[in-house]
C-alpha positions as CSV (number, residue, x, y, z in Angstrom):
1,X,-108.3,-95.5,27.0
2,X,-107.5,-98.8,28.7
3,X,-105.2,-100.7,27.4
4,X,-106.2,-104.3,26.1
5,X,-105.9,-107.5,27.7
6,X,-103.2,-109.6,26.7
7,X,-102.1,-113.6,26.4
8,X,-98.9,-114.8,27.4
9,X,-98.3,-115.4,23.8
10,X,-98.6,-111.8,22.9
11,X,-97.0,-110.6,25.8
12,X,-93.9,-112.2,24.7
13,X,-94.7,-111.1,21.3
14,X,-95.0,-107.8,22.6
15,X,-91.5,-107.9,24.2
16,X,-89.8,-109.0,21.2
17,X,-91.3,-106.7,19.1
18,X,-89.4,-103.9,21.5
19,X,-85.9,-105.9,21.3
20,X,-86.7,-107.6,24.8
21,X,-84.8,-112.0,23.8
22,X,-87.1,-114.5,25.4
23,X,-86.9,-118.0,25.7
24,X,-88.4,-121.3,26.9
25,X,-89.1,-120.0,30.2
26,X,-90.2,-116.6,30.0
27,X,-94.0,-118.4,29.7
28,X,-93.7,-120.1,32.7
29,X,-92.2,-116.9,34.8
30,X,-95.6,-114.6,33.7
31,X,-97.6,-117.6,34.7
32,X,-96.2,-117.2,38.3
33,X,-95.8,-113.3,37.9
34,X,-97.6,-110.2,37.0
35,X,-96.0,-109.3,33.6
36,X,-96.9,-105.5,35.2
37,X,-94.9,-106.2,37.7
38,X,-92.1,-107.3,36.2
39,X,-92.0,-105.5,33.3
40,X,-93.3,-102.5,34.5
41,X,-91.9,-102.3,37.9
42,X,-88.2,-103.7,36.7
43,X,-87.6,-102.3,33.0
44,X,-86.1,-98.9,33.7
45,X,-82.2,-99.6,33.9
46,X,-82.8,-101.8,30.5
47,X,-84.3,-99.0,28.3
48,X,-82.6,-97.1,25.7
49,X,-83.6,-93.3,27.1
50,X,-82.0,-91.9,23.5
51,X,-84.0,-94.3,21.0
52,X,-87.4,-93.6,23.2
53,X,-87.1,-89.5,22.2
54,X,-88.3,-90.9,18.8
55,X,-90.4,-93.5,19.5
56,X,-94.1,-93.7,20.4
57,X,-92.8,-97.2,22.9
58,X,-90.2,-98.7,24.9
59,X,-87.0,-99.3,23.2
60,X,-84.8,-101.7,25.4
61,X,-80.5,-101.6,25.1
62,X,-79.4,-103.9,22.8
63,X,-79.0,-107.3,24.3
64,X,-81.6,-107.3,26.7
65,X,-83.3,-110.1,28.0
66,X,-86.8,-111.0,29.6
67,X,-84.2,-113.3,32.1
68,X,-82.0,-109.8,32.7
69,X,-85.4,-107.7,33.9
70,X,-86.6,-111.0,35.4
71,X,-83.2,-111.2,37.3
72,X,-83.3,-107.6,39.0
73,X,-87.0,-108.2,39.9
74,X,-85.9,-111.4,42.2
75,X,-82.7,-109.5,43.4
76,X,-85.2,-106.8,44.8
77,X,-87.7,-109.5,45.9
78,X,-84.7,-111.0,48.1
79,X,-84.4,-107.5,49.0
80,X,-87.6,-107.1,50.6
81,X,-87.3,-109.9,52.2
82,X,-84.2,-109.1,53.6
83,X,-85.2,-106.1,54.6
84,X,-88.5,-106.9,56.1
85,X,-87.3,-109.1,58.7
86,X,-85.3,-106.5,60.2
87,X,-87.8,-103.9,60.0
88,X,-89.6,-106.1,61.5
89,X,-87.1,-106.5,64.7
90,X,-87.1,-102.2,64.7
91,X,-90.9,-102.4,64.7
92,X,-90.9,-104.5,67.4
93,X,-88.6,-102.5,68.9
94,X,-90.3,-99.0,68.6
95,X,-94.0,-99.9,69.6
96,X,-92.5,-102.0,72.9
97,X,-90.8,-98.4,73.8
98,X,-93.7,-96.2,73.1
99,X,-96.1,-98.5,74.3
100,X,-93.9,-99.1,78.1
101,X,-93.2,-95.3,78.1
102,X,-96.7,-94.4,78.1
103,X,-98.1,-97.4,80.6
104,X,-95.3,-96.5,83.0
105,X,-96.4,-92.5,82.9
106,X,-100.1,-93.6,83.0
107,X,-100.8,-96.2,84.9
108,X,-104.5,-96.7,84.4
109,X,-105.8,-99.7,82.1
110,X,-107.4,-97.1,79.6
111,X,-105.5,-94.3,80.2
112,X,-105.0,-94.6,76.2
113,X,-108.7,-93.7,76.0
114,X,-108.1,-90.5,77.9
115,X,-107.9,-87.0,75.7
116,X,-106.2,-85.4,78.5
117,X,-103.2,-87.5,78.7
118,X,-102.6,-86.9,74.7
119,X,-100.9,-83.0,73.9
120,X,-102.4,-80.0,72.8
121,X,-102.6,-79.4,68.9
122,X,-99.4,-76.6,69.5
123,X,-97.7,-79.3,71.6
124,X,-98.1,-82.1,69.0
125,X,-94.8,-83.5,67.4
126,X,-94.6,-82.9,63.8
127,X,-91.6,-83.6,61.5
128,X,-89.0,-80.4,60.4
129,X,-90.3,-80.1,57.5
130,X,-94.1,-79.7,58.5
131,X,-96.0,-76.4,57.3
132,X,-99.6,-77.3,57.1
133,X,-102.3,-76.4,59.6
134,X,-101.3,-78.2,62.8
135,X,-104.6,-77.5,65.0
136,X,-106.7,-78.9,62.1
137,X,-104.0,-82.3,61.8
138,X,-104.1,-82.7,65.4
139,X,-108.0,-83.1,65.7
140,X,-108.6,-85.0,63.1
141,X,-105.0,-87.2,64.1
142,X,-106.6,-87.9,67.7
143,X,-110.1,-88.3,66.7
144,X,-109.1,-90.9,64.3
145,X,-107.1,-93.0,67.1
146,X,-108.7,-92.6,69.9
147,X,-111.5,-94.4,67.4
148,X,-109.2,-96.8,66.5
149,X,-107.9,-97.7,69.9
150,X,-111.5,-97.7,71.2
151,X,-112.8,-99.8,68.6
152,X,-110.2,-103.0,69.2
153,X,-111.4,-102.9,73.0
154,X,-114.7,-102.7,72.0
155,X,-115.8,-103.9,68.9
156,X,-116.3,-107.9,69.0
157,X,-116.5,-108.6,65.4
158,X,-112.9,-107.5,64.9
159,X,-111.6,-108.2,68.0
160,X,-108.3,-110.1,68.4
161,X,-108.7,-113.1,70.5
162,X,-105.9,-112.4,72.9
163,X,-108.1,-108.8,73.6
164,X,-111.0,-110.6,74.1
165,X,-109.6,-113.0,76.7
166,X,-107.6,-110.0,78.9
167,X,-110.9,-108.4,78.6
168,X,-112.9,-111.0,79.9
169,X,-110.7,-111.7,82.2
170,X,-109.5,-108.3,83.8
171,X,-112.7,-106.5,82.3
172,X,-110.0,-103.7,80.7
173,X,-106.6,-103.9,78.3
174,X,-103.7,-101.9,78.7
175,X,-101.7,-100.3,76.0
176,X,-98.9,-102.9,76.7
177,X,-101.5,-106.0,76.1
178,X,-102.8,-103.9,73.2
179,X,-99.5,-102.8,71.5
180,X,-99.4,-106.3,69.5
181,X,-102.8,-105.4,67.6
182,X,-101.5,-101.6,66.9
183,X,-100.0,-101.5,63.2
184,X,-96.4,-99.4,63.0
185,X,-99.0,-96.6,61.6
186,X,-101.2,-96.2,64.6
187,X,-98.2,-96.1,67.2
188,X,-96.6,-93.4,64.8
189,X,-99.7,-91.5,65.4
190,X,-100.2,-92.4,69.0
191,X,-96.0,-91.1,69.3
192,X,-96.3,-87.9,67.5
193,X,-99.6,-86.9,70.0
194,X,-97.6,-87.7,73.6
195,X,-96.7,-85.5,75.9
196,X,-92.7,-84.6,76.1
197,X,-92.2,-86.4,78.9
198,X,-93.7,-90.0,77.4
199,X,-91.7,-88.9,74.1
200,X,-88.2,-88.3,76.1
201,X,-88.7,-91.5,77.7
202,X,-89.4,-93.5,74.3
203,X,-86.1,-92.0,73.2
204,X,-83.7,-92.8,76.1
205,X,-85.3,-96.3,76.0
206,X,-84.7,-97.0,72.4
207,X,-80.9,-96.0,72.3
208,X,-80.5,-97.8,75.6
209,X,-82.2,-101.4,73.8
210,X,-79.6,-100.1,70.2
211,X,-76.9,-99.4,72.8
212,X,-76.2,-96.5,71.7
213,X,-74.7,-93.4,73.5
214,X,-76.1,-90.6,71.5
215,X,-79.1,-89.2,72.5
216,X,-82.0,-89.6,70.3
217,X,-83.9,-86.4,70.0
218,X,-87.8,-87.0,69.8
219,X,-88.1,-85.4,66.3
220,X,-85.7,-87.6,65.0
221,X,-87.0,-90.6,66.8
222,X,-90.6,-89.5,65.2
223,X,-88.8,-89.5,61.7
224,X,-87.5,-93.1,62.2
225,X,-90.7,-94.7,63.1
226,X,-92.1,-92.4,59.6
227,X,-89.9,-93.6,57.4
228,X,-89.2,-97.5,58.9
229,X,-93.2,-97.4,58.8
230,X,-93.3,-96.6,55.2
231,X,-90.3,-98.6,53.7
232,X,-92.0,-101.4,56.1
233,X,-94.9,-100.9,54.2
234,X,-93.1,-101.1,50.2
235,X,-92.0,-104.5,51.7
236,X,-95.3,-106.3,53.0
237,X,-97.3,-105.7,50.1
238,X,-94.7,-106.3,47.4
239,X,-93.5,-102.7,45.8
240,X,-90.7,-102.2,44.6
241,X,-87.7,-101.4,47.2
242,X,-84.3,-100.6,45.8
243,X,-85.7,-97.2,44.2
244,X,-88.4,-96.2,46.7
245,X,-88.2,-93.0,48.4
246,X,-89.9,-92.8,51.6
247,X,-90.2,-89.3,53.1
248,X,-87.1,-87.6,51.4
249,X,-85.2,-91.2,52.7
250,X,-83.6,-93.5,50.3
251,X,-83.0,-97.2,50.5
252,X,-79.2,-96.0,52.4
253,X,-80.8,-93.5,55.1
254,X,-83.4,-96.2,56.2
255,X,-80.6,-98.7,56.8
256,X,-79.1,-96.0,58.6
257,X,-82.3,-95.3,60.6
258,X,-82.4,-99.3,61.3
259,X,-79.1,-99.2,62.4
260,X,-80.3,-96.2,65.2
261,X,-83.2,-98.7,66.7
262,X,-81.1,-102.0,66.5
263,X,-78.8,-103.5,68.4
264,X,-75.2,-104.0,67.7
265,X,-75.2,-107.4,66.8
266,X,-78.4,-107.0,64.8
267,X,-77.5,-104.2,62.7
268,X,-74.1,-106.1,62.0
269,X,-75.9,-109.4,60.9
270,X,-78.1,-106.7,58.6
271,X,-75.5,-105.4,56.9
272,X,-73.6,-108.8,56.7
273,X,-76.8,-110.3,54.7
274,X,-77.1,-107.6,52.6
275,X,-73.3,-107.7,51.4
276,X,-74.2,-111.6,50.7
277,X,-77.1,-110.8,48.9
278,X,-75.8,-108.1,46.5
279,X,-72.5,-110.5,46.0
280,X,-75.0,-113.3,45.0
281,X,-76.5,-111.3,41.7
282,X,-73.0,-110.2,40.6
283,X,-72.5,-112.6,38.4
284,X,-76.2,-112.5,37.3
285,X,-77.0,-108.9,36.3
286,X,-75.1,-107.0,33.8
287,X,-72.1,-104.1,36.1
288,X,-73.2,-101.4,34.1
289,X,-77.4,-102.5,35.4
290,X,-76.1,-103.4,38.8
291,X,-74.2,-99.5,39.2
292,X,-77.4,-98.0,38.2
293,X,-79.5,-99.9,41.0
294,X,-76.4,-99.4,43.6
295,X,-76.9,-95.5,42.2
296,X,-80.2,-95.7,43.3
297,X,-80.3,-97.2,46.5
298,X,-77.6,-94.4,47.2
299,X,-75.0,-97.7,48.6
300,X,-71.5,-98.8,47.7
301,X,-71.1,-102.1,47.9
């Protein structure tokens, strides 16, 4: 059964009825905020695990606040802001590689459009841990692009004006006009079904734009774009980061993956903000709340 719509008035109710101290300006914060999301997304580190065994609802630690859940809910909004820009940066970074590694192996306008110069389904790029049916993800992974791809070259409706003018213009769009309407999604896909060669070179051109010396193997390079994809995901629509698990990856081992695509300076400024950012809420949310929350993004700080 669904549960009932509520006012703000009984929502607060509701919260103090569970142990959760409100005040003045807990109305105004569920007028700007989705009590779900708050509540909901932000509660766990302020519930009494023991006292819930024996009761039918929540049951919050003694001294909890709507301002202490309210609190971790903007540290992780910060977070995911944070965060976002620089996954944006890597995103950047990865299509620009895949994209120039393919135009400079296939040199035709709509060679993306071409079935041959995609792999077979035993030659497609899946992660370690893959142990489905690879023919049957491979058919249905390049029917779906090459529909996609075909359809922002084609279909006028959705088109994105800078496609429609190199169309008109040169009557056909490369990949590398075309990479800036591709979501992180679609070049995953369009990685994971190139031929070694095009993957090889995506690699060596990624550690050389990071600066790094260690070669970059394509399965790991197809696990980056996965999980930065995924995490980039949590943060453009607003989910909750400092728990999420993305692939088997924590909040630590995307950092880590960040830290593969950028650049020296980059990753430094990264880490730099994020120090800042975690320093800024120390005084603000309880040690014991902040050690569970370090615990779960797996990071000392």
């Amino acid at each position: 059964m669904a549960k009932e719509f509520k006012t703000f008035a009984q929502l607060i109710e509701l919260l103090e009825s569970r142990g959760v101290a409100t005040d003045a300006s807990t109305t105004d914060c569920l007028r700007r905020e989705s009590y779900y999301a708050v509540i909901n997304g932000y509660k766990a580190p302020f519930l009494d695990k023991n006292a819930a065994q024996s009761s039918s609802s929540d049951v919050y630690r003694e001294g909890t606040s709507f301002k202490n859940i309210y609190d971790l809910f903007l540290f992780d909004r910060e977070l995911r802001q944070l965060t976002f820009s620089y996954l944006a940066r890597a995103e950047a970074v990865l299509k620009n590689a895949v994209a120039y590694s393919f135009c400079d192996q296939y040199r035709a306008a709509d060679a993306y459009l071409n079935r041959a110069n995609y792999v077979d389904p035993n030659d497609m790029l899946v992660p370690k841990a893959f142990r489905g049916d690879k023919k049957k993800q491979h058919s249905k992974r390049l029917a779906d692009l090459i529909k996609i791809l075909n359809d922002k070259v084609t279909d006028e409706q959705r088109m994105r004006p800078f496609v429609k003018h190199y169309l008109n213009k040169y009557d056909a769009v490369p990949l590398w006009v075309l990479q800036n309407d591709l979501t992180f999604g679609n070049i995953s896909h369009f990685y994971q079904l190139q031929k070694h060669g095009v993957q090889n070179a995506a690699c060596k051109l990624v550690s050389q734009t990071a600066n790094r010396n260690q070669r970059l193997e394509p399965v790991m390079l197809l696990r980056v774009i996965q999980v930065l994809s995924g995490f980039r995901n949590i943060c453009a629509h607003d989910e909750r980061l400092y728990c999420a698990v993305v692939r088997g990856a924590r909040f630590s081992d995307m950092y880590s993956l960040l830290c593969r695509v950028l650049p020296d300076d980059e990753t430094k400024a990264m880490l730099d903000e994020l120090g800042e950012l975690v320093g800024s809420y120390r005084g603000l949310i309880a040690q014991d709340v902040l050690y569970s929350v370090f615990k779960e993004m797996n990071i000392r700080v």
